[in-house]
C-alpha positions as CSV (number, residue, x, y, z in Angstrom):
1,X,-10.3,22.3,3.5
2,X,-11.9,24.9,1.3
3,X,-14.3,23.7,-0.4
4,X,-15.0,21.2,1.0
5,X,-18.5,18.9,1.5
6,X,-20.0,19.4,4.5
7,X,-20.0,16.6,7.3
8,X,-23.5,15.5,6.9
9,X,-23.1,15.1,3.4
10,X,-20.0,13.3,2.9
11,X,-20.8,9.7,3.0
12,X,-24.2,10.4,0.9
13,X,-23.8,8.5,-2.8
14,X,-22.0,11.4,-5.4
15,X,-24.7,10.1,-8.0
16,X,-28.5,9.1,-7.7
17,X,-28.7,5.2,-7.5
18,X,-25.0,4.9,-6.7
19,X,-23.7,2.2,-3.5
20,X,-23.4,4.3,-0.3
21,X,-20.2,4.9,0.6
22,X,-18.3,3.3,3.2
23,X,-17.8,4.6,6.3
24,X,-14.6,3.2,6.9
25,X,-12.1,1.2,4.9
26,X,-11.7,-2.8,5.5
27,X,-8.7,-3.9,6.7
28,X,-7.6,-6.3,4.3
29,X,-3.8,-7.6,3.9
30,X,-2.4,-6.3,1.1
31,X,1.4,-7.1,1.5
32,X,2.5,-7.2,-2.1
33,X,0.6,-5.1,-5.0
34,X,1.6,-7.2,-7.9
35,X,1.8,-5.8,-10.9
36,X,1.1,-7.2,-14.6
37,X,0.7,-6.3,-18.3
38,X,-2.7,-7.4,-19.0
39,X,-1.6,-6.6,-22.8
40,X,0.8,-9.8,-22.4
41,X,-0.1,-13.3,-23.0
42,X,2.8,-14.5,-21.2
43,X,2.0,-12.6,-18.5
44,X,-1.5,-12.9,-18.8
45,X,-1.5,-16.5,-18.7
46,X,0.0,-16.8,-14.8
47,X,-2.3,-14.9,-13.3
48,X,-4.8,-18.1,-12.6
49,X,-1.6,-19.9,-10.5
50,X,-0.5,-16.4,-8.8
51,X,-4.7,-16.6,-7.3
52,X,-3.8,-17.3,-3.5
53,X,0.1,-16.7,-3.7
54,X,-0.3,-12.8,-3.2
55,X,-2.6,-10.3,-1.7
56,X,-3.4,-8.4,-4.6
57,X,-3.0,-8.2,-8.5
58,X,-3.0,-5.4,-10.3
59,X,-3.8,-5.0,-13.8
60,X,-1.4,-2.2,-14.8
61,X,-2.8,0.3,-17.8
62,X,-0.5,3.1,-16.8
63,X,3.0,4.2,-18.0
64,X,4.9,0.4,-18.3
65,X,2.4,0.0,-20.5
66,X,2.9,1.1,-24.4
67,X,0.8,3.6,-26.1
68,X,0.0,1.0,-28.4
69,X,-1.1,-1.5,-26.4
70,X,-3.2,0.7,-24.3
71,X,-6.2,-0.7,-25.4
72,X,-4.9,-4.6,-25.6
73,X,-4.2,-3.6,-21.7
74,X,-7.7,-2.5,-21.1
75,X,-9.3,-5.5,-23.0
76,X,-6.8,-8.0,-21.5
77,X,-7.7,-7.0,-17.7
78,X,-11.8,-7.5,-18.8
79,X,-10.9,-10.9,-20.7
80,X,-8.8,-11.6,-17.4
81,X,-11.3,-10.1,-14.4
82,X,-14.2,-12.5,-16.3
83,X,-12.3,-15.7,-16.5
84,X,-10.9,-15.3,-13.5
85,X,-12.0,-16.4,-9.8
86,X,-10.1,-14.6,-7.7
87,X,-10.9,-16.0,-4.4
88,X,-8.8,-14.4,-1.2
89,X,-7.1,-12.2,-4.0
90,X,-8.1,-8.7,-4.3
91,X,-8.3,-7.5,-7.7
92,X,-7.1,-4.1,-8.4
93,X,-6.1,-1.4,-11.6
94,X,-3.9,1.1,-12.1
95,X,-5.5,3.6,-14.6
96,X,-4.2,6.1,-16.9
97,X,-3.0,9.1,-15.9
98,X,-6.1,11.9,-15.6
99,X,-4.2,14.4,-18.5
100,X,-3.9,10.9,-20.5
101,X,-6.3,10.2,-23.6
102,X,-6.5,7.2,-22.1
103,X,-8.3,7.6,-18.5
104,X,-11.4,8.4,-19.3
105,X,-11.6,5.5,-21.6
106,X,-10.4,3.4,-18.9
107,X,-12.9,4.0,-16.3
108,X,-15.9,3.3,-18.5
109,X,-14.9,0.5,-20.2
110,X,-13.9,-1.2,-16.7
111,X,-16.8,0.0,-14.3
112,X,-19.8,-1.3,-16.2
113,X,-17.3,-4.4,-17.5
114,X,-15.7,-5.8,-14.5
115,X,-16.7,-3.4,-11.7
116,X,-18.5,-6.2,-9.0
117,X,-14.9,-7.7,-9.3
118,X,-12.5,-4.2,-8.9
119,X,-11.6,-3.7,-5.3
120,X,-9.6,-0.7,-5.5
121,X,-8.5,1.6,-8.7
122,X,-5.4,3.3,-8.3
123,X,-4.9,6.8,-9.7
124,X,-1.3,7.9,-10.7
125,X,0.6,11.3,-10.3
126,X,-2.4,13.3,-8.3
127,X,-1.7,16.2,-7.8
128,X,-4.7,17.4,-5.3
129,X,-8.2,16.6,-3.9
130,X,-9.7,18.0,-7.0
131,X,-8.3,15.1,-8.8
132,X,-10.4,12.3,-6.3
133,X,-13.6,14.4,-6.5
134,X,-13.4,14.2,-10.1
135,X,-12.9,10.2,-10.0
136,X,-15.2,10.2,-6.7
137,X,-18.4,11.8,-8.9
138,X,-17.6,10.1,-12.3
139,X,-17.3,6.2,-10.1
140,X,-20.7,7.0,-8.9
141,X,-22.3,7.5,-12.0
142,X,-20.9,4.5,-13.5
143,X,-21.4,2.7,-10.6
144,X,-25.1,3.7,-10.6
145,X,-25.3,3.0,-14.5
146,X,-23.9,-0.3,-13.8
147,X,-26.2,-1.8,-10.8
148,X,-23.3,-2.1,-8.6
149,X,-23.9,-2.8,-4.8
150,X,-20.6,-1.7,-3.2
151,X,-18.6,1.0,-4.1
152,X,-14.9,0.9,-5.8
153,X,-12.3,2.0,-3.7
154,X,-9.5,4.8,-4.9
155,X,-5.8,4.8,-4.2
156,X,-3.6,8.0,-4.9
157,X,0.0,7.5,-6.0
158,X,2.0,10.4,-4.9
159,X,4.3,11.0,-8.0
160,X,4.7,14.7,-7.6
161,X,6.0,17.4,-5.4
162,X,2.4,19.2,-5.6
163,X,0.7,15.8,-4.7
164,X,3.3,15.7,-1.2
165,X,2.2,19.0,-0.7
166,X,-1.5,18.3,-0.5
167,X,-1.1,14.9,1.0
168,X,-3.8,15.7,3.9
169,X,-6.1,17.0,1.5
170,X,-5.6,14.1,-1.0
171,X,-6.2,11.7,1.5
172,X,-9.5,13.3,3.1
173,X,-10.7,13.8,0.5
174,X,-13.2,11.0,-0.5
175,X,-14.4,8.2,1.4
176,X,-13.3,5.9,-1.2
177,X,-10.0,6.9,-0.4
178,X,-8.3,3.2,0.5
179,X,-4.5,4.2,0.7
180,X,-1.5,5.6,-0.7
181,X,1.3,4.9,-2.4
182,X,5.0,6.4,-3.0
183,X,6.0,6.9,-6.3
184,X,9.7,7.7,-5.9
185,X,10.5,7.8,-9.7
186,X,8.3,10.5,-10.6
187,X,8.6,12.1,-7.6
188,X,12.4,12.3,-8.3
189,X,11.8,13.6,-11.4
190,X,9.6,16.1,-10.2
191,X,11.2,17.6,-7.4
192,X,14.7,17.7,-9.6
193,X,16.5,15.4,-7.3
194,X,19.7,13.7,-8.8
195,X,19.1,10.2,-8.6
196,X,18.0,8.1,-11.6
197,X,17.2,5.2,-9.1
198,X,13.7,3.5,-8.6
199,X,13.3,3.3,-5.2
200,X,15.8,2.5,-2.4
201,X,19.1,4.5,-1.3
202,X,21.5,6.2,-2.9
203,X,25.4,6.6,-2.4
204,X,25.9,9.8,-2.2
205,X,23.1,10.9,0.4
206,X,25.5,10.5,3.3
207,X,26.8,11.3,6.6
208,X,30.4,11.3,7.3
209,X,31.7,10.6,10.6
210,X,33.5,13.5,12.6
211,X,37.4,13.6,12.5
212,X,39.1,11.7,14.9
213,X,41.3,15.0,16.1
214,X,44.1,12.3,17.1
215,X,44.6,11.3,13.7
216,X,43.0,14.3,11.5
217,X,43.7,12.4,8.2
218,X,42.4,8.8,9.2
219,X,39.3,7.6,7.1
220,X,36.7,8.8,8.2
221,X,33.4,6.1,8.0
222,X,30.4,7.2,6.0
223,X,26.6,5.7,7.1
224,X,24.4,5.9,3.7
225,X,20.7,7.7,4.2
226,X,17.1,7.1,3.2
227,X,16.2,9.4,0.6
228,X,12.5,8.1,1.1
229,X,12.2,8.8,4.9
230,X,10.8,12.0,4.7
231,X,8.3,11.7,2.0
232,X,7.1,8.0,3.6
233,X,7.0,9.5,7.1
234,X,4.5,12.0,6.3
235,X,2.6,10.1,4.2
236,X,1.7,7.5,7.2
237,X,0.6,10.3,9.2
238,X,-1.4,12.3,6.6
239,X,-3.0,8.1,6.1
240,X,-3.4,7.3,9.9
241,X,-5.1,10.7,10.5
242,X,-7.4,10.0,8.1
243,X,-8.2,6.1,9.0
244,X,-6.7,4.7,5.5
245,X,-3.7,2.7,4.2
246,X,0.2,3.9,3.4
247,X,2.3,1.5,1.2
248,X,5.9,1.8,-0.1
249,X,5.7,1.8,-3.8
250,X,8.5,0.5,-6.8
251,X,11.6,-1.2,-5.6
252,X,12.9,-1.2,-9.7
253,X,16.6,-3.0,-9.4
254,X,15.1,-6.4,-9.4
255,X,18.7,-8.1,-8.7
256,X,19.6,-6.6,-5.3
257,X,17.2,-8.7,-3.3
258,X,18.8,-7.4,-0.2
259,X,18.5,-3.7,-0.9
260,X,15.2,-4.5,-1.7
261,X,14.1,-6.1,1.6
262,X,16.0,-3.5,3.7
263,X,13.7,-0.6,2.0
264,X,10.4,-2.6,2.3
265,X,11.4,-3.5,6.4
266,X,12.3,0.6,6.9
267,X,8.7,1.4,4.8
268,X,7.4,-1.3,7.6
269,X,9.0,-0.1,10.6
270,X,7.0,3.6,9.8
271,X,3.8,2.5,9.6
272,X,3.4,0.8,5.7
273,X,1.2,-1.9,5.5
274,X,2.5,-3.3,2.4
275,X,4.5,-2.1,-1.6
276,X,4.4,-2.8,-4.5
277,X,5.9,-6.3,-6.4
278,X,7.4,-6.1,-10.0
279,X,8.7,-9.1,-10.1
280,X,7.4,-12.7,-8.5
281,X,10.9,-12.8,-6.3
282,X,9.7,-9.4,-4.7
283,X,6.3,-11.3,-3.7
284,X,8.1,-13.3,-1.1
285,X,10.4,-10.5,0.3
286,X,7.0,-8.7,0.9
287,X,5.1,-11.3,2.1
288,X,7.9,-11.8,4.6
289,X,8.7,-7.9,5.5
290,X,5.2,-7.0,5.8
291,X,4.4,-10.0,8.2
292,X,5.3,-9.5,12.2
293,X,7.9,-12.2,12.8
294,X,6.6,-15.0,15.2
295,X,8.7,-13.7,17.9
296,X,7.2,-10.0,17.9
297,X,4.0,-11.8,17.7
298,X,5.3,-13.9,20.7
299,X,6.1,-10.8,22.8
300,X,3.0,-8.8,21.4
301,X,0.6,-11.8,23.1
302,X,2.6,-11.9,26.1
303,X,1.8,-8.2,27.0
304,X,-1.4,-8.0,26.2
305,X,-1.8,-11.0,28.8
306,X,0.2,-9.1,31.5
307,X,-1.6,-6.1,31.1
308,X,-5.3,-7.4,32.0
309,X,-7.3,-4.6,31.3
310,X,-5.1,-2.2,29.7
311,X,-4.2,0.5,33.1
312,X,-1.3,0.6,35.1
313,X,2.1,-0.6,34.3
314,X,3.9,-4.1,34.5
315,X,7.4,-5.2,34.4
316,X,8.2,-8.0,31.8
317,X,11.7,-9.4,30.9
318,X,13.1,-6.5,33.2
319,X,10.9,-3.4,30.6
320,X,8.4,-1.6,31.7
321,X,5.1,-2.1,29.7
322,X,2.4,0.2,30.1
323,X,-0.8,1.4,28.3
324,X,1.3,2.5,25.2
325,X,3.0,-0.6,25.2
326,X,-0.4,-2.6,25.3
327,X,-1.5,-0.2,22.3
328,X,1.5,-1.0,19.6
329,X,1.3,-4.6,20.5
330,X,-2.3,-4.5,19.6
331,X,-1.6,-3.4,16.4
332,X,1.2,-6.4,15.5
333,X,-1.9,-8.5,17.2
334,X,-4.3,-7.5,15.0
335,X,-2.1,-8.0,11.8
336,X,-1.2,-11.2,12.6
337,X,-5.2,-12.5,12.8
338,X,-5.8,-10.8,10.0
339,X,-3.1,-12.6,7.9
340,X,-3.6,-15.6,9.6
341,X,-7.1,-15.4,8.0
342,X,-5.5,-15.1,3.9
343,X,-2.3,-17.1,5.0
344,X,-2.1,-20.7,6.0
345,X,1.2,-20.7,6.8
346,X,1.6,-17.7,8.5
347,X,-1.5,-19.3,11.0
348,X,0.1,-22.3,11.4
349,X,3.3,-20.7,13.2
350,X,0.8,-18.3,14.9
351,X,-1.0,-20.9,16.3
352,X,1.6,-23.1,17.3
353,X,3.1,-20.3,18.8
354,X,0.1,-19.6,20.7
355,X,0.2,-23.1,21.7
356,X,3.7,-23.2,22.6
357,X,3.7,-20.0,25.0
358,X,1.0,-21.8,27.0
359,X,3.3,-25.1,27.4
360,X,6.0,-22.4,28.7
361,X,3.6,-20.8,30.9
């Protein structure tokens, strides 16, 4: 990228007496990004139960948020981060837009507050890696300023056909960088697409079966199509080549649980490790969708068993299974001990899993 710091320099702190970057990004389970109004009490007051029930809360500031309460947002989520033991949760924010009044405000009032407690600050609608340098450079001062020992991570929301655009850029270009996440409202918006949805599918992005030339005026079946796949598609890539995180974003028709869980499983299928929740019933379809199911997990330990060291090719159940194969069960592997590790019950049907393939075997 043009511009851009050299190698040697590009995990050296962005401000004297800042934390040194890290060199790469923990993997931690993040499932469901759930979302609340630190500006309402009601709100406000579940957050102490919803410790443990979900893989990370975020304190919105951003546009479901009124201009009003802006500040009662930013106050709420200090009041809250303090009182607050958050345990296995992660803690994150979603700041003000950078051509907001409110952004700048945001960062230096939270950073010297609450910063030892902020895992990851999420930055709407950038547009470009200009945008994360600014927040990169700005993070380390405060960071510096405020005797912090680790650094806050950053998460872009791509909200805009520019920020799609630059999506390899965006992504490399701090390495605070933790992830990304689809903003398909915006993003419609932006692009002038013709949907007034939040999320999910739409009726009228088809494909219509051929005619039958037997019966030229028979009804001819329609399959309804992803409007998302795209934009998600190349987001994964643009995250996997750059060793950070991918995540579906708002699902906003709260009632249709089912459409719901069939765009967080296709988000999961690509490569997402988790979305975002806006409403407690979406913390379950997420926690469920972004878990491998005990029988992938089932087939996933059974290949890596048959493959020994990893060369050559075996024959399981009548498929072949090879070095490839050995590779993608790794991953659904991995996820599982690493969710095991936040989830209790999600380890206890791992592990009697485990115990019952060695009864079988």
């Amino acid at each position: 990228m043009s511009g851009s710091r050299s190698a040697k320099d590009f995990f050296r702190p962005q401000a004297v007496g800042a934390p040194t970057p890290l060199t790469e990004v923990p993997a931690r389970p993040s499932r469901a990004i759930h979302f609340f109004d630190p500006s309402n009490p009601k709100m406000a007051a579940k957050i102490p139960d919803m410790v443990g029930t979900v893989d990370v809360l975020l304190g919105n500031l951003e546009d479901a948020v009124k201009a009003d309460n802006k500040l009662a947002a930013r106050e709420g989520l200090v009041r809250i981060a303090g009182e607050t033991d958050f345990g296995p949760t992660q803690l994150w924010t979603r700041i003000n837009s950078l051509d907001s009044p409110w952004a700048l405000d945001d960062l230096t009032t939270l950073v010297p507050a609450i910063g030892d407690k902020l895992d990851v600050i999420m930055v709407p609608k950038v547009q470009g890696a200009e945008d994360i340098h600014y927040v990169d450079r700005l993070l380390a001062q405060l960071e510096a300023k405020a005797g912090l020992d680790r650094p806050i991570l950053v998460h872009a929301i791509l909200e805009t056909a520019r920020g799609v655009a630059n999506v390899e850029e965006i992504c490399g270009a701090s390495p605070r960088m933790q992830g990304l996440s689809l903003g398909p409202a915006d993003l419609a918006a932006d692009r002038r697409m013709k949907t007034t949805r939040v999320g999910g599918g739409h009726p009228g992005y088809l494909v219509r079966e051929d005619p039958n030339p037997d019966q030229p005026d028979a009804r001819r079946p329609t399959y309804q199509q992803d409007l998302w796949h795209y934009t998600i598609a190349r987001m994964v890539d643009a995250c996997a080549m750059h060793g950070i995180y991918p995540y579906y974003g708002p699902f906003g028709d709260i009632a249709d649980v089912t459409a719901c869980e069939d765009q967080f499983r296709n988000a999961f299928l690509l490569g997402c490790v988790g979305t975002w929740s806006l409403h407690p019933k979406q913390i379950a379809i997420a926690n469920r969708v972004f878990s491998p199911s005990v029988e992938d997990i089932q087939h996933a330990r059974r290949v890596v068993a048959a493959m020994g060291d990893g060369t050559g090719a075996v024959m399981l159940d009548g498929k072949m299974e090879d070095d490839a194969s050995l590779k993608q069960c790794l991953v659904m592997v991995e996820l599982a001990e690493q969710l095991a590790a936040i989830d209790p019950e999600l380890k206890k049907q791992y592990d009697n899993l485990e115990i019952k393939s060695e009864l079988e075997s």
